[in-house]
C-alpha positions as CSV (number, residue, x, y, z in Angstrom):
1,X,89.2,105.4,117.8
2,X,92.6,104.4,115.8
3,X,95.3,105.9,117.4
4,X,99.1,106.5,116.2
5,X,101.7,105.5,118.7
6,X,105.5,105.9,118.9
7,X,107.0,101.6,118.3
8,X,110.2,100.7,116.5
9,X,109.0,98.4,113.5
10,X,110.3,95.8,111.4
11,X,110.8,95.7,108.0
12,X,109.9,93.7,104.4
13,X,108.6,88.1,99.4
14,X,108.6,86.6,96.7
15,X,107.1,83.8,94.7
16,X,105.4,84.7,91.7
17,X,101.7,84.0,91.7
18,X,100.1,82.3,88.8
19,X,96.7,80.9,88.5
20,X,95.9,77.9,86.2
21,X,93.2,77.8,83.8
22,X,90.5,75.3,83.7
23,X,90.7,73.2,80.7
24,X,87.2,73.5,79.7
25,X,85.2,76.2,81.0
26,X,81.9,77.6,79.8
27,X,83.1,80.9,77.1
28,X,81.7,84.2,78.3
29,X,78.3,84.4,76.5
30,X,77.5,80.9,78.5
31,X,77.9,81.1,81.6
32,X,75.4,80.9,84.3
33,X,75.3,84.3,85.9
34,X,73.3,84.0,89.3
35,X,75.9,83.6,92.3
36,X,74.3,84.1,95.5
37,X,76.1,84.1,99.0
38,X,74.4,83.2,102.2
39,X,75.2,84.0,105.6
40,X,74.6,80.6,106.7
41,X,76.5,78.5,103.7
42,X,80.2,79.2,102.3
43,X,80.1,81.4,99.1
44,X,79.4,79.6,95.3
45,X,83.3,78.8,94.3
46,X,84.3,81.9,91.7
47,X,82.9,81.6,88.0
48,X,85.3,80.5,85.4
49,X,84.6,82.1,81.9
50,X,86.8,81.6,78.7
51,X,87.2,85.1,77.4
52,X,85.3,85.5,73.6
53,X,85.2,88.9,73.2
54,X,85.0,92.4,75.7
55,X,81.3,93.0,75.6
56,X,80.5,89.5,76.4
57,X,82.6,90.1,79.3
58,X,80.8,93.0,80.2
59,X,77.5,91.6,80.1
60,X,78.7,89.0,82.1
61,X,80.2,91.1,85.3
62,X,77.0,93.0,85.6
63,X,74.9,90.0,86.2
64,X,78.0,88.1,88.8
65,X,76.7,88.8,92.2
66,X,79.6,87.3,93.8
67,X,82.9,89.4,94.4
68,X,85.3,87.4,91.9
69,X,85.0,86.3,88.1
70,X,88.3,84.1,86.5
71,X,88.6,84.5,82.9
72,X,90.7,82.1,80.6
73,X,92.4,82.7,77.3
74,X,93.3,86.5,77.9
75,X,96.1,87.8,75.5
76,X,98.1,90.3,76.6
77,X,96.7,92.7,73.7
78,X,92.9,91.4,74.9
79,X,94.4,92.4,78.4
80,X,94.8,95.9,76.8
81,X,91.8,95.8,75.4
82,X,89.8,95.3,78.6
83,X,91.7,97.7,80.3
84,X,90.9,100.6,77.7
85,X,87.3,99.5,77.4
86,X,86.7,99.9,81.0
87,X,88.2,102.8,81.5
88,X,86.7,104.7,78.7
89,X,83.1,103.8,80.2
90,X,83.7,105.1,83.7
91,X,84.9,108.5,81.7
92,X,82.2,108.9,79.4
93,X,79.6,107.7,81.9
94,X,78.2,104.1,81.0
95,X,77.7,102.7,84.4
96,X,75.1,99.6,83.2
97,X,77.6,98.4,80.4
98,X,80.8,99.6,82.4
99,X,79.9,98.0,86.2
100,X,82.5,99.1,88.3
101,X,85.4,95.9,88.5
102,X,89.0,95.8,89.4
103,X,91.4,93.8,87.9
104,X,92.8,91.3,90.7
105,X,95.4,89.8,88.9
106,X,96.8,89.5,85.1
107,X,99.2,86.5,84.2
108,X,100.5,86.8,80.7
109,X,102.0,83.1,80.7
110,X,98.6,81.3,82.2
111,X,96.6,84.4,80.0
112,X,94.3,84.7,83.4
113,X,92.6,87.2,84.0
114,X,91.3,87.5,88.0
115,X,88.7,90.4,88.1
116,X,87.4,91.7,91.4
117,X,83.6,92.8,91.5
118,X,83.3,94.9,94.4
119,X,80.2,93.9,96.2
120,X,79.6,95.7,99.8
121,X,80.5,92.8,101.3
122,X,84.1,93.2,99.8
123,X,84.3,97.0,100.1
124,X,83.4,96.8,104.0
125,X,86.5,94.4,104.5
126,X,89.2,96.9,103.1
127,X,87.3,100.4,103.2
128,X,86.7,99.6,107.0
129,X,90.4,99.6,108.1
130,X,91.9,101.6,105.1
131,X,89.4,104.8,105.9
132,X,90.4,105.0,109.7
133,X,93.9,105.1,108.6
134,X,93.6,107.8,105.9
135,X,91.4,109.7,108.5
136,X,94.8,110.0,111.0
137,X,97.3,111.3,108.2
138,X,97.4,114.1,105.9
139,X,97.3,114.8,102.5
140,X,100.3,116.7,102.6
141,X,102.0,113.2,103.7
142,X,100.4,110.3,102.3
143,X,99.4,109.3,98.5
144,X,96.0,107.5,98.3
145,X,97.0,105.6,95.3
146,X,93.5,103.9,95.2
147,X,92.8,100.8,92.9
148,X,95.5,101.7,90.0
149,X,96.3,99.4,87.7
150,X,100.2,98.4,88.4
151,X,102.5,96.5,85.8
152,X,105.1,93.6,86.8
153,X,107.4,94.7,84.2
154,X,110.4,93.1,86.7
155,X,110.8,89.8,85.4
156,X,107.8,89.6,83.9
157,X,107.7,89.9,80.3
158,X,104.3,90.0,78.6
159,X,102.4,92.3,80.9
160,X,101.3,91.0,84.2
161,X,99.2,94.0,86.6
162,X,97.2,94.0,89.5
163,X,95.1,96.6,90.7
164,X,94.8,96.8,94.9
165,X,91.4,96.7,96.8
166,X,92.9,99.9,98.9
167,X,96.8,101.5,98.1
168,X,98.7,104.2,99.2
169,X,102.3,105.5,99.8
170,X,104.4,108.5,101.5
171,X,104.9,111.9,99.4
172,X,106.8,112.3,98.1
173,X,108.8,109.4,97.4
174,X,105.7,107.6,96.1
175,X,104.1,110.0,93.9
176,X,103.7,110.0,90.5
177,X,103.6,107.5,87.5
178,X,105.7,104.0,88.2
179,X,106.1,104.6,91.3
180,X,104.5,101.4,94.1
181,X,102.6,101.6,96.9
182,X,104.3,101.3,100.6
183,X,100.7,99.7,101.6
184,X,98.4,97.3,99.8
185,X,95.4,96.1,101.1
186,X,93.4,93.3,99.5
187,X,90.0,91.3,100.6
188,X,88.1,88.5,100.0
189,X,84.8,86.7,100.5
190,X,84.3,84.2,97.6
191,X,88.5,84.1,97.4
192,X,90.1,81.4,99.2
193,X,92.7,82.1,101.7
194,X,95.8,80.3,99.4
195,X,94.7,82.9,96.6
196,X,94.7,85.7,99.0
197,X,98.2,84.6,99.9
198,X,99.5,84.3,96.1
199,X,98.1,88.1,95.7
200,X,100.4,89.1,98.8
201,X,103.7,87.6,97.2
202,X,102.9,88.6,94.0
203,X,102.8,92.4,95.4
204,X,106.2,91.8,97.1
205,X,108.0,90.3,94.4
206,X,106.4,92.3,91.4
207,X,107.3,95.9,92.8
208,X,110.7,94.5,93.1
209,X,110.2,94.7,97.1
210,X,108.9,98.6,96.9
211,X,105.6,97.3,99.0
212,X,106.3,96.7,102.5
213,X,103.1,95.6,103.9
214,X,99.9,93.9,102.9
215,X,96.9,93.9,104.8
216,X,94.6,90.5,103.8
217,X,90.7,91.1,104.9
218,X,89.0,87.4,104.8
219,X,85.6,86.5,105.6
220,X,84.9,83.2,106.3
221,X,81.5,81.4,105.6
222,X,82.2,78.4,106.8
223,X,84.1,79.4,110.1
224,X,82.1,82.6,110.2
225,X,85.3,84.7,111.2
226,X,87.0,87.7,109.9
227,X,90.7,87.0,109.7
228,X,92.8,90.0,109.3
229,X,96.8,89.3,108.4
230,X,99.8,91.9,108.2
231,X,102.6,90.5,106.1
232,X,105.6,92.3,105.7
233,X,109.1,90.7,104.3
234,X,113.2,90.0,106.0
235,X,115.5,88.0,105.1
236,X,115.8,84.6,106.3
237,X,118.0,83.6,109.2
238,X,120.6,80.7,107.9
239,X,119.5,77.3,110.0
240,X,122.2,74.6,111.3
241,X,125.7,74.9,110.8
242,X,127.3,77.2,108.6
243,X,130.7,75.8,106.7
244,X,132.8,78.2,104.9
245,X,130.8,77.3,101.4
246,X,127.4,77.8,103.0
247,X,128.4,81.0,104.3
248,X,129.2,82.4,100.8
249,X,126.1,80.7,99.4
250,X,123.9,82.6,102.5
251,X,125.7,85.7,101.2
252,X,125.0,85.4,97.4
253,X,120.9,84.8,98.7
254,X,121.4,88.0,101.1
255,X,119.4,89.8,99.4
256,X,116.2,87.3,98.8
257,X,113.2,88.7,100.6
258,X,110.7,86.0,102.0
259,X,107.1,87.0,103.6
260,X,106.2,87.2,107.0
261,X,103.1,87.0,108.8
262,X,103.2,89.3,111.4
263,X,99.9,89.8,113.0
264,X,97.0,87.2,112.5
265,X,93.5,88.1,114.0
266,X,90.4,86.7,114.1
267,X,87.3,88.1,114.5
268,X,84.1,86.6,115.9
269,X,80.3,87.0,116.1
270,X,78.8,86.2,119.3
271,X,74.7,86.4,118.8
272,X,74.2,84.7,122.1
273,X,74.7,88.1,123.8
274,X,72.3,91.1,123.7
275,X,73.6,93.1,121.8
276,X,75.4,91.1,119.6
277,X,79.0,91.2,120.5
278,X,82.4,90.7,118.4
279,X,85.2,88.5,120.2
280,X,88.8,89.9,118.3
281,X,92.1,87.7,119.3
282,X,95.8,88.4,119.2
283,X,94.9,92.0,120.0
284,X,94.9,95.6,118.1
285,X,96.2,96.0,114.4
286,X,99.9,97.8,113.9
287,X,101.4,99.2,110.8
288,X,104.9,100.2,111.3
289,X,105.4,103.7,110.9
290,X,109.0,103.3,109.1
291,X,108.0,100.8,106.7
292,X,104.4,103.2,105.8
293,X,106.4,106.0,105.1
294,X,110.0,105.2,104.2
295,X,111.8,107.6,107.7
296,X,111.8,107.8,111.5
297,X,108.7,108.9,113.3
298,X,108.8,112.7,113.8
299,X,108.2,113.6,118.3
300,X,104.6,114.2,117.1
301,X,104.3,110.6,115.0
302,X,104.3,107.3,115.2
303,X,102.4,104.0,114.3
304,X,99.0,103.8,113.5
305,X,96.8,101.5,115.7
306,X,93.2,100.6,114.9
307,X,92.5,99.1,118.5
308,X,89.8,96.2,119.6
309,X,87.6,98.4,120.0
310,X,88.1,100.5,116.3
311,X,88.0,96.2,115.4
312,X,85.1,95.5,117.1
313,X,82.9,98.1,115.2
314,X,84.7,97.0,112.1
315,X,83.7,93.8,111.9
316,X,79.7,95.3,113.2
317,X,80.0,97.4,110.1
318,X,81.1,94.2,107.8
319,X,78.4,91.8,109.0
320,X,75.6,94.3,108.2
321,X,77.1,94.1,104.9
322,X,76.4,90.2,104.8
323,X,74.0,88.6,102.4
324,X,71.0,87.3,103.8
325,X,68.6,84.1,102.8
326,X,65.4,85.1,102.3
């Protein structure tokens, strides 16, 4: 089972993440729908649709059958637009038209809209270490800030947002409207691993530093691996000499961020053994107590640990989420 544990931790990136648009891609009342996923042949790349108008959009995510969907020529006000259509269907009920999506990303200068579909596969790969931790705190002490939709207002005129696959932050220092999560967590199937790095530096850099770690969940088709990375950020230590005019220059940058990968694991599926076993390297998972919740550890707290073991059925529960072939 997870456990908590008393350990010192270390604390907090930047680079803005933009994705370019296709010069010609199909418009949304176009595009071939049908994306299946195998478990022996790497996920179709993402679809690329050229946004026309919100109900072709709709019509579009509840026939994807992958996990991610890139649409071109978003305005800001279309952006909007989206947003409010979606979340008017989930209130009044509308489940075909309205299919449950997130938005991954929003780039007002590219006007790219990255929407997440969340297919079991994806759910399995956040859900199945988010859940264990929400099951060893309290209410009382942590916000589960879920999939809201968060704007990059810092620096970023014109409206960039991002929702999180799974979110969360202390109480009360993280409640309430404006206020970022501590912990993001973020997946990926059809999602390459680059992309899955820009969403982690543009979570560091658009809440102005407020997130202090991201958990990436990335299954691999092609290696047929689960890699699991904990970034968090510091500030980088000066290289080679430092002259009196470098010293002032390293002070002046003292207060840039960069990202930091501090735990990378892999898990693999070893069908050769009866049962099936799961082979996880580089040990358990850690998130740092101090950066999760903002203080010092009370006697009685300390940081949460899902161990091999908690790993091992993790990655059991992900791969009988796993599209088969017929």
């Amino acid at each position: 089972m997870a456990a908590i544990i008393s350990r010192s931790t270390t604390s907090p990136s930047v680079s803005a993440s933009s994705v370019s648009a296709s010069s010609a891609v199909p418009s949304a009342s176009t595009l071939p729908t049908s994306i299946k996923s195998k478990d022996s042949n790497p996920p179709t790349i993402p679809p690329t649709v050229r946004f026309t108008n919100t109900q072709d959009l709709f019509d579009i995510i509840n026939s994807t059958t992958g996990d991610f969907l890139a649409v071109t020529n978003v305005s800001p006000n279309q952006f909007t637009e989206i947003e409010r259509e979606r979340d008017t269907g989930r209130k009044t009920g509308q489940k075909k038209r309205y299919r449950k999506f997130r938005f991954r990303r929003y780039n007002a200068n590219s006007q790219v809209l990255i929407i997440t579909i969340p297919t079991d596969l994806h759910e399995a790969l956040h859900l199945g270490l988010y859940t264990p931790y929400l099951r060893s705190t309290t209410e009382e002490k942590w916000k589960n800030i879920g999939s809201a939709t968060f704007r990059a207002e810092h620096g970023h005129p014109g409206g960039d947002g991002g929702e999180g696959d799974s979110t969360g932050g202390p109480r009360p220092e993280r409640v309430g409207a404006g206020n970022w999560p501590t912990l993001v967590m973020e997946s990926g199937h059809s999602e390459t691993l680059p992309k899955l790095h820009k969403d982690m530096r543009w979570w560091f850099q658009a809440s102005n530093h407020e997130v202090k770690i991201v958990i990436l969940a990335k299954f691999d088709d092609q290696q047929h691996h689960i890699l699991l990375e904990k970034w968090e950020e510091e500030i980088s230590s000066p290289q080679g000499a430092i002259t009196r005019s470098r010293a002032a220059a390293i002070l002046q940058q003292n207060s840039v961020l960069n990202p930091v990968k501090r735990q990378s694991i892999t898990i693999t599926r070893d069908e050769t053994t009866n049962p099936v076993s799961y082979n996880v390297t580089r040990g358990a998972l850690v998130l740092g107590f101090r950066l999760l919740f903002l203080r010092d550890p009370d006697p009685q707290e300390g940081d949460f640990v899902l161990s091999i073991q908690d790993l091992q059925l993790y990655a059991e529960n992900v791969w009988a989420e796993l599209p088969r072939s017929d």
